[in-house]
C-alpha positions as CSV (number, residue, x, y, z in Angstrom):
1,X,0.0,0.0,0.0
2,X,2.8,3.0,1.1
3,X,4.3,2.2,-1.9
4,X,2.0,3.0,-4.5
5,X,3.4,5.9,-5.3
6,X,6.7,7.8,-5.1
7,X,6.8,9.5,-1.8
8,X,9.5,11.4,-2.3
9,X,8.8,13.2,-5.0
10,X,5.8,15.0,-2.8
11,X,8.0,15.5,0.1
12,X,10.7,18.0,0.2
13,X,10.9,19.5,3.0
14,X,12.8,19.4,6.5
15,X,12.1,21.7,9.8
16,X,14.3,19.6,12.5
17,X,17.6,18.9,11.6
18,X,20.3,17.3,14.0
19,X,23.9,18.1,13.2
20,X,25.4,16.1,15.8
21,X,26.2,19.7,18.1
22,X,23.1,21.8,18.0
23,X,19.3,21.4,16.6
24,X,18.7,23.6,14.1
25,X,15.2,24.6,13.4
26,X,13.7,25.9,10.2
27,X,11.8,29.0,11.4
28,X,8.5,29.1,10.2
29,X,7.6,32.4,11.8
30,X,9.9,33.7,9.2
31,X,7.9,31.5,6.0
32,X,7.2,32.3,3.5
33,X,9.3,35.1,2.6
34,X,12.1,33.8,4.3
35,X,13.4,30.5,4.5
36,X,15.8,30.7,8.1
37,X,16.9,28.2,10.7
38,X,17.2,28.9,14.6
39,X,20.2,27.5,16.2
40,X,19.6,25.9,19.1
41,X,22.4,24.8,21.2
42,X,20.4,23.9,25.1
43,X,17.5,22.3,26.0
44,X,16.2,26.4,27.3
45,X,16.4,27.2,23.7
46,X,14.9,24.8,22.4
47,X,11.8,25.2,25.0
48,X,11.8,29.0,24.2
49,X,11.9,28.1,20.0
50,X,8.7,25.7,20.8
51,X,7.2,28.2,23.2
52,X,7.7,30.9,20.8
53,X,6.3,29.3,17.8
54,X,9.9,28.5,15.7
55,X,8.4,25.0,15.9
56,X,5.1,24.1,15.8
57,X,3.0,21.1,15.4
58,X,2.7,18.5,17.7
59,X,4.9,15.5,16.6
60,X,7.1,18.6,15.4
61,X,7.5,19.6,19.0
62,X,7.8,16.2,20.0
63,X,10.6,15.6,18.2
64,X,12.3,19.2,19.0
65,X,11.5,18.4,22.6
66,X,13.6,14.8,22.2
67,X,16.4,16.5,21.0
68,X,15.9,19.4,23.5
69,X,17.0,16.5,26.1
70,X,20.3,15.3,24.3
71,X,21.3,18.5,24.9
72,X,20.3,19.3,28.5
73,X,22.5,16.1,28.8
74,X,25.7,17.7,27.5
75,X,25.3,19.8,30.3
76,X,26.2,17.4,33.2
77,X,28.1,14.8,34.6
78,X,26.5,11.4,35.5
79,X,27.4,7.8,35.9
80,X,24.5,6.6,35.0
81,X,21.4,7.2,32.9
82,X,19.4,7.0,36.4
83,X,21.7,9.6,37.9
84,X,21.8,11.7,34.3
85,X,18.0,12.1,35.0
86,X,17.7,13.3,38.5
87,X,20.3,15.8,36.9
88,X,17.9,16.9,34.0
89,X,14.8,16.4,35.1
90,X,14.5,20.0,35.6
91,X,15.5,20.8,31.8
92,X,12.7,18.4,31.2
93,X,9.7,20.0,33.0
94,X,10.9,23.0,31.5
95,X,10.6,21.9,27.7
96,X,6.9,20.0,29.3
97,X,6.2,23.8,30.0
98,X,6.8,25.1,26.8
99,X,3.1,24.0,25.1
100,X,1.0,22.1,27.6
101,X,-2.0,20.8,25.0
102,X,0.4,19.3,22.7
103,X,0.3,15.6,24.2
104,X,3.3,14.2,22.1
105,X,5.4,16.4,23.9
106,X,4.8,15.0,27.2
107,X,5.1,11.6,25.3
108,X,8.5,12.2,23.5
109,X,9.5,13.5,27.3
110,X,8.0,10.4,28.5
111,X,10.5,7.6,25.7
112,X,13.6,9.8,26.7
113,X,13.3,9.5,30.4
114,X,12.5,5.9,29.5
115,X,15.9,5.3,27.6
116,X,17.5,6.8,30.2
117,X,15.7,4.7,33.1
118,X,18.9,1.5,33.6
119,X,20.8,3.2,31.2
120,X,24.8,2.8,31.4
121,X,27.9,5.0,31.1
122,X,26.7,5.0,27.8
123,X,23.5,7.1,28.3
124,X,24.4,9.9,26.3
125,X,24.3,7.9,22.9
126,X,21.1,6.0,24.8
127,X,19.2,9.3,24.3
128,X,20.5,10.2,20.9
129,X,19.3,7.3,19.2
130,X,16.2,7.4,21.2
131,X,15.6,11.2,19.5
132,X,16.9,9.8,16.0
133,X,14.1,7.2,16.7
134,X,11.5,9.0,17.6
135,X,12.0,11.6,14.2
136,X,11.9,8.4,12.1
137,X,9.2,6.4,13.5
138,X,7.1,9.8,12.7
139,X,8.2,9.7,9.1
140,X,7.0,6.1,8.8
141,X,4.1,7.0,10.3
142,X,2.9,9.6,8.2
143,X,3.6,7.7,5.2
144,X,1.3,5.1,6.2
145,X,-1.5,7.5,7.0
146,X,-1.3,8.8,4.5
147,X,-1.9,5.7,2.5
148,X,-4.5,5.0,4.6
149,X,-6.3,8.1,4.9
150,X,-6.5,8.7,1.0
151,X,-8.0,5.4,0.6
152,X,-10.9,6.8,2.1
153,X,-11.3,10.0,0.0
154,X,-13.2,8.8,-3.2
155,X,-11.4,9.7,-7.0
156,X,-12.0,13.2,-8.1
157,X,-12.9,14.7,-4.3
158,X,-12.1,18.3,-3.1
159,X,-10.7,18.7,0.8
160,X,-10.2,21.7,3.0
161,X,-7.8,21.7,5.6
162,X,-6.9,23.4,8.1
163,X,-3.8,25.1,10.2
164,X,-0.6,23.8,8.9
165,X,-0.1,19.4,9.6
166,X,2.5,19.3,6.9
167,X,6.1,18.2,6.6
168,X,6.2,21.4,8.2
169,X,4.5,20.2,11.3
170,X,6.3,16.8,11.6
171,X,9.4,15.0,10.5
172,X,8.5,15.2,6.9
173,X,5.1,14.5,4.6
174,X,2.7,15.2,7.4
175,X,-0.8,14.1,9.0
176,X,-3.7,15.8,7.3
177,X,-1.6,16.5,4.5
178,X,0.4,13.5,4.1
179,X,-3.4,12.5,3.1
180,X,-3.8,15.2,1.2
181,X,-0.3,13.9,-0.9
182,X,-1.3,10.6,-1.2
183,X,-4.9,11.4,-2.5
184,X,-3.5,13.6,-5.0
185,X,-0.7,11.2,-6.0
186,X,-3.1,8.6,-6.2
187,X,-5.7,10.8,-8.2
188,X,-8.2,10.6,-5.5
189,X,-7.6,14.2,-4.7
190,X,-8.6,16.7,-7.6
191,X,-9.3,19.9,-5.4
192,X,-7.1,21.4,-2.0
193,X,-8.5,24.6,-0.7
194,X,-6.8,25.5,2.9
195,X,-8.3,28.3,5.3
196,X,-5.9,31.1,6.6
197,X,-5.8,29.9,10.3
198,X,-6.0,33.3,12.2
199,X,-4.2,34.8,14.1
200,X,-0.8,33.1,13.3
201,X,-2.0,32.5,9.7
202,X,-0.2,28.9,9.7
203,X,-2.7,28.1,6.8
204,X,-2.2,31.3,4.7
205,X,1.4,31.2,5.6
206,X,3.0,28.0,5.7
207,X,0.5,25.4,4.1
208,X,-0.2,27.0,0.6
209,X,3.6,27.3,0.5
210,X,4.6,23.8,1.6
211,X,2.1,22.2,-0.9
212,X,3.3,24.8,-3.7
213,X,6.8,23.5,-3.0
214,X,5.7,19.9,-3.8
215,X,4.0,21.0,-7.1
216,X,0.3,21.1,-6.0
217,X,-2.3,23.5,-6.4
218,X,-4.1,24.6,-3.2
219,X,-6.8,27.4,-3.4
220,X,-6.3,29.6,0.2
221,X,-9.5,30.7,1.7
222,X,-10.6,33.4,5.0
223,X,-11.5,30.9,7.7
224,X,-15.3,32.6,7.4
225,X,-15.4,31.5,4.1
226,X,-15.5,27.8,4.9
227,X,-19.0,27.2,5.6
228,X,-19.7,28.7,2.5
229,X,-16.9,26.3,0.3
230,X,-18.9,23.7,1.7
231,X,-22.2,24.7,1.0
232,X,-21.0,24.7,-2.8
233,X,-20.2,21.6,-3.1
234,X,-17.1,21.8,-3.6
235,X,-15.4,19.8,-0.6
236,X,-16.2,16.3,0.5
237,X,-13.8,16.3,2.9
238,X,-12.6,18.1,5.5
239,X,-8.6,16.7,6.4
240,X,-7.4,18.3,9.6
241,X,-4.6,17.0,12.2
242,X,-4.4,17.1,16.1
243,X,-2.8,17.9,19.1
244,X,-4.1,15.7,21.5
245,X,-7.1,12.9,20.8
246,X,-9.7,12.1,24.0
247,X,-10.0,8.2,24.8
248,X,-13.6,8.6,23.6
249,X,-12.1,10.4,20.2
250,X,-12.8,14.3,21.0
251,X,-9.5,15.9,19.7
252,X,-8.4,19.0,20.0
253,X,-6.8,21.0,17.4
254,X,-6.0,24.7,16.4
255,X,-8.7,27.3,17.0
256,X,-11.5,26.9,14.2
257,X,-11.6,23.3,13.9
258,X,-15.1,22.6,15.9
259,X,-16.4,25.2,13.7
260,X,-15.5,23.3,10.5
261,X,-16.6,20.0,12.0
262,X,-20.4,21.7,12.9
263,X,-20.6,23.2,9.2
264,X,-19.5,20.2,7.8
265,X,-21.9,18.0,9.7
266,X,-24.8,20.8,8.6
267,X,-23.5,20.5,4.8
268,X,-22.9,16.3,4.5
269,X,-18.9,16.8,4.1
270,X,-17.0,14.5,5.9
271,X,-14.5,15.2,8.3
272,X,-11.2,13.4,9.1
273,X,-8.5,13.6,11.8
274,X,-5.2,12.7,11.2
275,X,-2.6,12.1,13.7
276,X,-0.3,9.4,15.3
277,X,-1.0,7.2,18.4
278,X,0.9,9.8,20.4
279,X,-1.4,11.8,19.8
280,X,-3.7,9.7,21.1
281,X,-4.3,9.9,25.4
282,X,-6.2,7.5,27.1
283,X,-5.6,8.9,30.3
284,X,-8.2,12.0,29.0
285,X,-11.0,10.9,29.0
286,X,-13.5,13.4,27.0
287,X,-12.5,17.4,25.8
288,X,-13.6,18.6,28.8
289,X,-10.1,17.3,30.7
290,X,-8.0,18.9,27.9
291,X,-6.2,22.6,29.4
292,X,-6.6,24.8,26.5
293,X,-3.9,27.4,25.8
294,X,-4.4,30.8,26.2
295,X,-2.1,33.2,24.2
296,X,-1.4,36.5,24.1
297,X,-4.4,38.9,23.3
298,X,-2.0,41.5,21.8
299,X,-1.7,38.8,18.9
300,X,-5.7,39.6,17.6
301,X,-4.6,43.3,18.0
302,X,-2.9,43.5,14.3
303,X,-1.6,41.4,11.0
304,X,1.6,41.0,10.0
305,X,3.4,43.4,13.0
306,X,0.6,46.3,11.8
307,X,-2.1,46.9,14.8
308,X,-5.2,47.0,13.3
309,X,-7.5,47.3,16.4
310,X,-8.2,50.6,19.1
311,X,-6.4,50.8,21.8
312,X,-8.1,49.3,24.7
313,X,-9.9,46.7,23.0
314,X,-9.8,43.5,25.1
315,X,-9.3,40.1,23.1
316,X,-9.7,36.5,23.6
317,X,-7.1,34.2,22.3
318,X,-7.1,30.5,23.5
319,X,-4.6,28.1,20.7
320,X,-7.3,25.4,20.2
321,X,-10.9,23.9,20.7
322,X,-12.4,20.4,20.9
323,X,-14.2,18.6,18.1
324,X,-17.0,16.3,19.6
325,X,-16.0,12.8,18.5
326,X,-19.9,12.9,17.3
327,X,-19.1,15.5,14.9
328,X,-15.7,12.7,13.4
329,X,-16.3,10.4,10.9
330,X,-12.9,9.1,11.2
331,X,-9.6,8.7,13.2
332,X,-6.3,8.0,10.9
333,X,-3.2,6.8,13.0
334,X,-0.6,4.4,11.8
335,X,-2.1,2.0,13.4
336,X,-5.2,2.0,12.3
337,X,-8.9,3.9,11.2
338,X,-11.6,4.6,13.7
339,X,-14.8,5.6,11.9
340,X,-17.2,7.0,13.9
341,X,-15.1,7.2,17.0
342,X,-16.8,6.0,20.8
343,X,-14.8,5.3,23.6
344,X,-15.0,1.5,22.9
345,X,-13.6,1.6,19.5
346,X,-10.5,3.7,20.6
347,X,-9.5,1.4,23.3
348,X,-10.3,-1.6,21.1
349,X,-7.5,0.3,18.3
350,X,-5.1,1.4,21.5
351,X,-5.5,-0.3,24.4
352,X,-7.2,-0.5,27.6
C-alpha cells in the first residue's frame, strides 16, 4: 500500500535537523518570505523556540522536545542514565512547559526518560538514538497514514484543511496533508482549498507554500469563508490533524476546527482527523479534561506586525478547541482507522 506511489517526489521538506552539536530549526515564523533556521544549542532554547512558535506542530514539537534533552545532557556529569535524570529532570519539566496541550510532547519527554531509566555509562548515545528514533518512527508513520487516509477519500474529491499538519509540522510529509499527498498522488484528490488559520495564519502562511513547493495547487481561503466552500459543493472532505485525541475520540486542534466540523456536519462533508498514536491519550478521557492554551491577546490586536484594532480593545485568544468525537467520521493513525469514533472503539485500536 505505502508504496504506490513515489513518496518522495511530494515531500521536500525538512524543519528539524540534527547536526550532531546543535538542533537547528527551520523558522516558520519567518515562511514564507524567508526561509531561516534557529540555532539551538540547550535544551532552554529549544523550549523558548517551541514556546515561541519556531516550531510548531505537535509530533514537530515532540521531536524538537527529544532533541531538546540530548542536549540538557551535555550539560552534566552522571554515571549513570538514572543519575543523568535526576540531573535533567529540571531541563525536562521546562521543555513539558513550553506547550502544555500538545500531548506528544509530554510523550517524546515520557520515551527519553524511558531510555535513560537503567541506562549505562553510555547514556548519552542512549538518548540520541532514542531522538533519531522518535524523528523516524514519525516519518514512517505519516507515510502510512497517508496511504491510509486517502483510501478513504473517493477519486475526483475536493478537501479543506486546516492550520498547517504538513512536513512542516512533523518529520517530513505530514498528517492531514500526508493524506492530502497521497490522494492527489493517487488521483483521489482533484481539489485542495486550505483556510488562513487566524491569528498566526499557519494556513495562509505556511501550508499554501509547503504544498506549492511539492508541485500542488491549493486554493487559500478566510476561515469565514468555509461554511460557504462547503455549501457549494465543492469539498467532500474536511482533512485536519491534532494535538491531542480524547480516549472517547474528542480531539483537539488549532482554534477553528469545531467550527468546520459543525458546518461540515450541517452540509454532508466528511470530516477526518489525522494524527499518530501519540497523539492519542487515554488517560483523557473526554474534551472537557483537555487545558486549553491561552495566548497573548495582543496577537488579535494587528496582522503582519501592523495593529489593526483601538487601543483598549480587550481580546480573547485560546490556541485550540475540541471537536465532539460525534461531529468525526474518522480517526487515521498508523495503526489503524476509527470511523465513527466512541470510547469502545478507541481502546479496542489502542488499548485498555
Amino acid at each position: 500500500m505505502d508504496t504506490a506511489f513515489d513518496f518522495d517526489r511530494y515531500d521536500h521538506i525538512r524543519p528539524i535537523l540534527w547536526t550532531g552539536q546543535a538542533l537547528e530549526l527551520l523558522d516558520q515564523r519567518k515562511l514564507p518570505f524567508a526561509v531561516e533556521h534557529v540555532t539551538c544549542d540547550d535544551s532552554d532554547e529549544v523550549a523558548q523556540a517551541i514556546r515561541d512558535l519556531a516550531v510548531r506542530g505537535a509530533p514537530a514539537i515532540g521531536i524538537a522536545a527529544a532533541w531538546g534533552v540530548v542536549l540538557a545532557g551535555r550539560d552534566v556529569d552522571a554515571a549513570d542514565g538514572d543519575e543523568a535524570l535526576r540531573r535533567i529532570e529540571p531541563a525536562l519539566q521546562r521543555l513539558n512547559a513550553a506547550r502544555p496541550t500538545a500531548v506528544n510532547l509530554a510523550w517524546a519527554l515520557a520515551r527519553m526518560r524511558r531510555a535513560l531509566a537503567g541506562a549505562g555509562g553510555d547514556w548519552r548515545q542512549a538518548l540520541e538514538r532514542q531522538a533519531q528514533a522518535i524523528n523516524d518512527e514519525d516519518l514512517a508513520a505519516n507515510r502510512h497514514m497517508g496511504a491510509l487516509g486517502a483510501a478513504l477519500v473517493a477519486p475526483g474529491s475536493g478537501v479543506l484543511t486546516h492550520c498547517n499538519t504538513g512536513s512542516l509540522a512533523t518529520a517530513g510529509f505530514g498528517t492531514a496533508l500526508g493524506v492530502i499527498r497521497a490522494g492527489v498522488a493517487e488521483g483521489r484528490i482533484a481539489k485542495v482549498f486550505a483556510g488562513e488559520t487566524r491569528p498566526w495564519l499557519q494556513g495562509a502562511r505556511l501550508t499554501v507554500w509547503e504544498l506549492q513547493q511539492d508541485g500542488i495547487d491549493a486554493t487559500l481561503i478566510a476561515d469565514s469563508a468555509a461554511a460557504h466552500l462547503m455549501k457549494t459543493g465543492a469539498v467532500q472532505w474536511i482533512v485536519v490533524g491534532a494535538d491531542r485525541i480524547c480516549a472517547n475520540g474528542d480531539t483537539a486542534n488549532k482554534i477553528g476546527t469545531y467550527a468546520l466540523a459543525i458546518a461540515a456536519r450541517h452540509h454532508g462533508v466528511k470530516f477526518m482527523v489525522v494524527a499518530p498514536s501519540s497523539t492519542v491519550d487515554l488517560e483523557t478521557p473526554d474534551g472537557a479534561a483537555i487545558e486549553i492554551e491561552q495566548r497573548d491577546p495582543g496577537e488579535l490586536h494587528g496582522v503582519g506586525g501592523v495593529r489593526t484594532v483601538a487601543e483598549g480593545i480587550a481580546a480573547w485568544n485560546p490556541v485550540f478547541d475540541v471537536t465532539p468525537a460525534g461531529l468525526i467520521d474518522a480517526i487515521v493513525t498508523e495503526k489503524g482507522v476509527v470511523e465513527q469514533p466512541d470510547t469502545a472503539k478507541m481502546r479496542a485500536l489502542f488499548g485498555a
